[in-house]
N, C-alpha and C positions, 0 to 999 in steps of 0.2 A: 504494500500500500504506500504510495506519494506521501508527502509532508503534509502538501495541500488537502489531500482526500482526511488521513488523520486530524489535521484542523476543523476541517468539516464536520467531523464526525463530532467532535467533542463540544465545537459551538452547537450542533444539534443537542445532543447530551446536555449544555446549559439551558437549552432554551426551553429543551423539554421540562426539565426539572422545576424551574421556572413557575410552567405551566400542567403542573400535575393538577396542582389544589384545582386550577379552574376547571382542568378535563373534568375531573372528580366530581367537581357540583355540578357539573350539565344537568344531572338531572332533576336539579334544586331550581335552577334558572330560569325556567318557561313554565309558570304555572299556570292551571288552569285558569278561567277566567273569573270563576266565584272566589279563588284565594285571590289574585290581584283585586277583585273587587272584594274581599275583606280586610288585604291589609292597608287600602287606600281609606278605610272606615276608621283603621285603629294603629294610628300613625304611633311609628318608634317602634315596632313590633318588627321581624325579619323570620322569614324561615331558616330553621337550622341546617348548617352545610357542613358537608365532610371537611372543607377548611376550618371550622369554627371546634373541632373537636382536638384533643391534644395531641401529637405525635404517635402516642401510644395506640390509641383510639381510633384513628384515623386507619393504624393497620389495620387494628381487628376488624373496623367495620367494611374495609375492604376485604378480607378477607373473607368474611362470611354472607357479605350482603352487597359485592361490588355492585356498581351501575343502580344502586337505588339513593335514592337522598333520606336520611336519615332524620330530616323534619317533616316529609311530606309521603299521605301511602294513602290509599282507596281502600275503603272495607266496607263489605256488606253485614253490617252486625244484625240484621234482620231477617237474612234470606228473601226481603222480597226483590234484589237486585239492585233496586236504588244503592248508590253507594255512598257514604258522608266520606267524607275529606277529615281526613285526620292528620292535622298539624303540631311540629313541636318548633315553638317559636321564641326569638331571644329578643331584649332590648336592654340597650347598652346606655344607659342613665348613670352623670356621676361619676364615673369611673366604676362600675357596680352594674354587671349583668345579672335577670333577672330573665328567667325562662318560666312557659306556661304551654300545657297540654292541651289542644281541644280538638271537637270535631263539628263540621259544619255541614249542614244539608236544607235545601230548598225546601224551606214552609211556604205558606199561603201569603206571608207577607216577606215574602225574602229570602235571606239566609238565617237561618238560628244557628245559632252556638249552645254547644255544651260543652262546658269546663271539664275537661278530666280531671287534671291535677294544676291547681290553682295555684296561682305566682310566686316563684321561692326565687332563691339563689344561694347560691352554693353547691355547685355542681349539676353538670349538663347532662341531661337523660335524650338517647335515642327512641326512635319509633318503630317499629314495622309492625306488616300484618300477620296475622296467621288464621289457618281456618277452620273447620270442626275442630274442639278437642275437647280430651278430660283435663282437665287441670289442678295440680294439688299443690296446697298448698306446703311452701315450704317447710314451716314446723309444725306441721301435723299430720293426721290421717284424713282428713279434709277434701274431698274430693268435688268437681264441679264439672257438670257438663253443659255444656259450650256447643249448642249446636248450629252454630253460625260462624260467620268468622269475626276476628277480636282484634283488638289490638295491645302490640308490645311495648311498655313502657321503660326502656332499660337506662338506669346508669351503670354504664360500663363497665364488670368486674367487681359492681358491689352489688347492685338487687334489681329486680323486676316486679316489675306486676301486670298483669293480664286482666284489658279490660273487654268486658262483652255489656250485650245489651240484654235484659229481662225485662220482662212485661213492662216495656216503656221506660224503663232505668236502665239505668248505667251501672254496673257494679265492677269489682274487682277482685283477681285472686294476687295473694303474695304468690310470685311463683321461684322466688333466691331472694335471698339477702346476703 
C-alpha cells in the first residue's frame, strides 16, 4: 500500500470515529410526527441518544440493541394494534439533567400522555420493547403475565422494570435491580 492510500485510510478512520455517535443516533433523529409534535409542546425536553449514554453504555446498548434508539420504540400494550410511542426523554436545566418516561397515543382531542416514571435525575434509564411475556419479579416468586407487548425501563447494569398495560393502567414489574 502507497503513503498516500495509508493516509487515506486513516483520515477515513478519523473521520469515521468522529462520526460514530451521529451514525448511532440515526435512529433517534427523524421522528415520527406526533413526537416532533410533542416535543415542540414541551420545550427543553430531547429524546435520549446513544450519544447521551456513557462510554460504557453506549457498548452494551450496541451490542444488544444496535440500530435502535434507546429513547424512542413503538408498543402495542393492548393488542389492539394501535401503537403508543414510548419515549425516554432528557433536559438539560442548570447544569442538572433530568430524564422522564412516557408514552403517547392519539385520543379524541390529541395526543395524551402517560407518565411512566416521573422526572428524576440521577442516572439515565434506557427503553425498549418487548412482547408476550411472564414476568417475575426480581425478589420474589411473583409472577405476571403480560399478554401484550410492554415496555423496558432499564438503567444500565443496575435495575429494570417492565411496564404493561391492564385494564386501562399502566403497571409495572421489578424485573433486576
Amino acid at each position: 500500500m502507497t503513503a498516500s492510500k495509508v493516509a487515506l485510510t486513516a483520515l477515513f478512520c478519523v473521520f469515521a470515529s468522529f462520526g460514530w455517535a451521529t451514525a448511532a443516533d440515526a435512529p433517534c433523529t427523524n421522528p415520527p410526527s406526533d413526537v416532533a409534535d410533542y416535543l415542540r409542546t414541551h420545550h427543553g425536553w430531547k429524546i435520549l441518544q446513544v450519544g447521551d449514554l456513557v462510554s460504557d453504555d453506549q457498548a452494551l446498548w450496541n451490542q444488544y440493541h444496535r440500530g435502535q434508539c434507546p429513547g424512542m420504540t413503538l408498543v402495542d400494550f393492548d393488542g389492539s394494534g394501535e401503537k403508543f410511542l414510548a419515549l425516554a426523554l432528557l433536559s438539560h436545566s442548570n447544569g442538572k439533567t433530568t430524564e422522564k418516561v412516557v408514552a403517547i397515543r392519539h385520543a379524541k382531542r390529541g395526543l395524551k400522555e402517560y407518565t411512566l416514571a416521573a422526572p428524576w435525575s440521577g442516572g439515565i434509564v434506557v427503553i425498549w420493547r418487548s412482547g408476550p411475556d411472564i414476568a417475575k419479579e426480581w425478589d420474589s416468586t411473583k409472577k405476571v403475565h403480560i399478554p401484550h407487548g410492554s415496555l423496558i425501563v432499564e438503567k444500565m447494569e443496575s435495575a429494570a422494570q417492565q411496564f404493561y398495560l391492564s385494564h386501562g393502567k399502566f403497571h409495572y414489574v421489578q424485573i433486576s435491580d
